[in-house]
PAVEXPA-317593 format. One line per 2 residues: number of its first residue (from 1); their letters; for each residue x, y, z of N, C-alpha, C, O. Coordinates in steps of 0.05 Angstrom, whole numbers, plus 5000, padded with zeros to 4 digits. Example, Ala and Ser with C-alpha at 12.3 -4.5 7.8 and 13.67 -1.06 7.14 Angstrom:
BEGIN
1	AS	5264 4886 5156 5246 4910 5156 5264 4934 5156 5285 4934 5169; 5257 4955 5142 5273 4979 5143 5258 5001 5157 5268 5023 5161
! end
This chain:
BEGIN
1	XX	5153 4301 1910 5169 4277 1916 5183 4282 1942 5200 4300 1944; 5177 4265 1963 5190 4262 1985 5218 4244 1992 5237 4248 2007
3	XX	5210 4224 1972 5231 4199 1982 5242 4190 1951 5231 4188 1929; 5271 4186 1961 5284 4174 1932 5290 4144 1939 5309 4134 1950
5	XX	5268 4132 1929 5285 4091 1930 5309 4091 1911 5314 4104 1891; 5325 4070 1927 5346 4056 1915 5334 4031 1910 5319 4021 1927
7	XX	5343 4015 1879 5318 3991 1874 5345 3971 1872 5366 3972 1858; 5337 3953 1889 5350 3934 1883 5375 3919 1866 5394 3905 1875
9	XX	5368 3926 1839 5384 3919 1825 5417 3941 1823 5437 3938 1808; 5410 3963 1845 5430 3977 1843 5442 3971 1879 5458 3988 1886
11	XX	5437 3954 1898 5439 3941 1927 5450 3925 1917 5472 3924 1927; 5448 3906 1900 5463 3874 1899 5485 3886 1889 5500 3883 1909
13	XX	5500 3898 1873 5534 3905 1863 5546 3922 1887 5567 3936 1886; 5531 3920 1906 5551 3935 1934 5560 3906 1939 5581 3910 1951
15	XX	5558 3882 1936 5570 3851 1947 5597 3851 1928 5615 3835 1934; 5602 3867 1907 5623 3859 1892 5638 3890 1897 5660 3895 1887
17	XX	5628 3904 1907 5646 3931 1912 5647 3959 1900 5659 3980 1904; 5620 3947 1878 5612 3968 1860 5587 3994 1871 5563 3992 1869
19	XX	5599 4013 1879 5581 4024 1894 5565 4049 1883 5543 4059 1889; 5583 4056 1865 5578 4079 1841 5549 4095 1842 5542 4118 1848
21	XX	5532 4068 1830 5501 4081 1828 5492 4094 1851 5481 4116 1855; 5501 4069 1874 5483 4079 1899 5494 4101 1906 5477 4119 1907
23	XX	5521 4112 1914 5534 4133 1912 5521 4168 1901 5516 4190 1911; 5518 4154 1875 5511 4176 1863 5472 4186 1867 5464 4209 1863
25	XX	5455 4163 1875 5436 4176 1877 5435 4177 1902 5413 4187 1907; 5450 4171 1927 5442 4188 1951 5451 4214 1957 5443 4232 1972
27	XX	5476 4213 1936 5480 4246 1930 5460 4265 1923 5456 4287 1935; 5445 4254 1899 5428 4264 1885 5402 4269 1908 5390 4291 1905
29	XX	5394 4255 1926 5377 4263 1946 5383 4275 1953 5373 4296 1945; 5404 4278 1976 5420 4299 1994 5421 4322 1975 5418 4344 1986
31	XX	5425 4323 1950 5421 4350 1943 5399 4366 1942 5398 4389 1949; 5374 4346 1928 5345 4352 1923 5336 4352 1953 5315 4364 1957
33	XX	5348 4340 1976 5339 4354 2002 5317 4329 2012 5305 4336 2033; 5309 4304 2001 5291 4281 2006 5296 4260 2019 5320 4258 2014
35	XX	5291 4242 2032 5296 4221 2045 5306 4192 2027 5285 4182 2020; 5319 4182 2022 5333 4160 2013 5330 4143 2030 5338 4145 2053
37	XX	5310 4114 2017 5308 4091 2029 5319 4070 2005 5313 4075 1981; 5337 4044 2013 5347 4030 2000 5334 4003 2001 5332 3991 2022
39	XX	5319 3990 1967 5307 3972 1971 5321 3943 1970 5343 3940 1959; 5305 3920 1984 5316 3893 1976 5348 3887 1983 5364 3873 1971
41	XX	5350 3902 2005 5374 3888 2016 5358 3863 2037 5336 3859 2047; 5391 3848 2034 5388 3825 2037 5409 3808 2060 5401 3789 2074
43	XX	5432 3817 2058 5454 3812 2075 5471 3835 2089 5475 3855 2075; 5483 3834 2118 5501 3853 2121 5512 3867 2118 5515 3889 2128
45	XX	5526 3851 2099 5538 3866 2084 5532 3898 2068 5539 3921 2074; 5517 3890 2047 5499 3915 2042 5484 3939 2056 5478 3961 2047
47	XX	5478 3927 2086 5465 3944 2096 5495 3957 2111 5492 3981 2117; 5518 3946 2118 5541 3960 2127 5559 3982 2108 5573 4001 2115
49	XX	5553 3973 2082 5559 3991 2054 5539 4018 2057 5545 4042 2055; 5519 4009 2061 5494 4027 2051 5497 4051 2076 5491 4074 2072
51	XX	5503 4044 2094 5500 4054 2122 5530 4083 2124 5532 4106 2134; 5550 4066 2107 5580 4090 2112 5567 4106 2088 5564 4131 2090
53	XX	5560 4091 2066 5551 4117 2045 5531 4141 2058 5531 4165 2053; 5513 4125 2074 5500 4155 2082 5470 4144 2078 5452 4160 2085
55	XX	5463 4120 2069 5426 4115 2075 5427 4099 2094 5444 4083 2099; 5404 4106 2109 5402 4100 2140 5379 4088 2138 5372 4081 2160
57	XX	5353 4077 2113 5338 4069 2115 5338 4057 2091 5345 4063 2069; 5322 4029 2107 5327 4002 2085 5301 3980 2087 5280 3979 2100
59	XX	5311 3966 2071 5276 3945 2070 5290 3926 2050 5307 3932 2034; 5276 3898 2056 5277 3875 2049 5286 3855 2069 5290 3859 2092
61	XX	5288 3831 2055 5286 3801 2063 5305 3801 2094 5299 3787 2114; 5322 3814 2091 5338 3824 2121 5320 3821 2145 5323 3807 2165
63	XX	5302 3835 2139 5287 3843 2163 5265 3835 2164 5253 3836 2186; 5253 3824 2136 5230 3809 2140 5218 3804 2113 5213 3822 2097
65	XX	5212 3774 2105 5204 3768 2082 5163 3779 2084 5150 3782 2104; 5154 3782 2056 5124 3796 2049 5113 3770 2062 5125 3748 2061
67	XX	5086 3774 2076 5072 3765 2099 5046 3769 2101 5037 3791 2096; 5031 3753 2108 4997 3766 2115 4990 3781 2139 5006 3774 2156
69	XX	4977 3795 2145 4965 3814 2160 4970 3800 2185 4985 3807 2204; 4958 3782 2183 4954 3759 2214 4985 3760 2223 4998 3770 2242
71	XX	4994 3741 2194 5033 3739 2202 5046 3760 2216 5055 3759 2239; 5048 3785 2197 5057 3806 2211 5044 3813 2238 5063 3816 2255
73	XX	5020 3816 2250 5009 3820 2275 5035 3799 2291 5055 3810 2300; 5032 3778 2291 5044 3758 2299 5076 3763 2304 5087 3759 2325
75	XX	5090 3773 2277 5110 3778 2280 5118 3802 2303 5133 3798 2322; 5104 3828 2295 5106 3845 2311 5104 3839 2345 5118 3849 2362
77	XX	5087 3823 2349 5085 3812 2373 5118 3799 2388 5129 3808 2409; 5127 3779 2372 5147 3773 2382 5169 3791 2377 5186 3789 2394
79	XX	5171 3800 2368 5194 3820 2361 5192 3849 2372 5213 3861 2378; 5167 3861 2375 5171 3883 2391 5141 3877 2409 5118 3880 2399
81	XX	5147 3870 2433 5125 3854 2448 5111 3875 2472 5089 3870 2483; 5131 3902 2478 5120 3919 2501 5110 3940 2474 5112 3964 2479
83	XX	5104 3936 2460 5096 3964 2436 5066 3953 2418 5049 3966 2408; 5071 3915 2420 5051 3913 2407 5025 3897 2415 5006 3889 2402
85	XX	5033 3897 2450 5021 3879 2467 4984 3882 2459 4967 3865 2458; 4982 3910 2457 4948 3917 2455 4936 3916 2430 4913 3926 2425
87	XX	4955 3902 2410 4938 3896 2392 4935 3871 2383 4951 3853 2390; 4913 3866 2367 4907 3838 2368 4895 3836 2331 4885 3857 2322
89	XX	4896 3816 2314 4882 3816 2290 4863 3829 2291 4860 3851 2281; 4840 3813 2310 4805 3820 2307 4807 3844 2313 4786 3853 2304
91	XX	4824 3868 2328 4808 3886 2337 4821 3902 2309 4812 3925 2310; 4832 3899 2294 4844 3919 2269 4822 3906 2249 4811 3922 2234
93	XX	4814 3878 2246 4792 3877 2231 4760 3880 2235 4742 3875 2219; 4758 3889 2261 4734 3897 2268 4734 3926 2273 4712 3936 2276
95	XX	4760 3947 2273 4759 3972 2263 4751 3980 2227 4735 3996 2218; 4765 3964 2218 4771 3961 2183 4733 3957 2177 4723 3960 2154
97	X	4717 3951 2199 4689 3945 2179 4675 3971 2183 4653 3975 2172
! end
């Protein structure tokens, strides 16, 4: 085991101040020595909670709702445009055959 997720249902009670769980299992990483990524955040908030506790890596609707291949190509394009300029759909699905 490399990575310890934080699941969601323990990200949404950082909005009411309850931080406990998350607390306690990024401890529990930091002890076991693994990387802690926090899932299904959603607002600022949480990722500003999640951030003083000590996980520095996060995922969900924040940053980008689930997407098709094409979409994401697309997205990545506008959003990081000097990194993703040389790629294109067809040439990742004409590698993929």
């Amino acid at each position: 085991i490399d990575t310890l997720k934080i699941d969601r249902s323990f990200v949404t009670p950082l909005r009411e101040g309850d931080d406990v769980m998350v607390r306690s299992i990024i401890r529990l990483g930091r002890e076991l020595g693994i990387n802690i990524i926090a899932e299904g955040v959603e607002v600022q908030e949480e990722i500003d909670q999640l951030l003083a506790l000590g996980c520095n890596q996060m995922q969900g609707y924040f940053y980008a709702r689930p997407m098709s291949f094409a979409d994401l190509c697309e997205w990545l394009a506008q959003h990081y445009p000097s990194q993703t300029s040389q790629y294109t759909v067809s040439d990742t699905q004409e590698s993929s055959d």
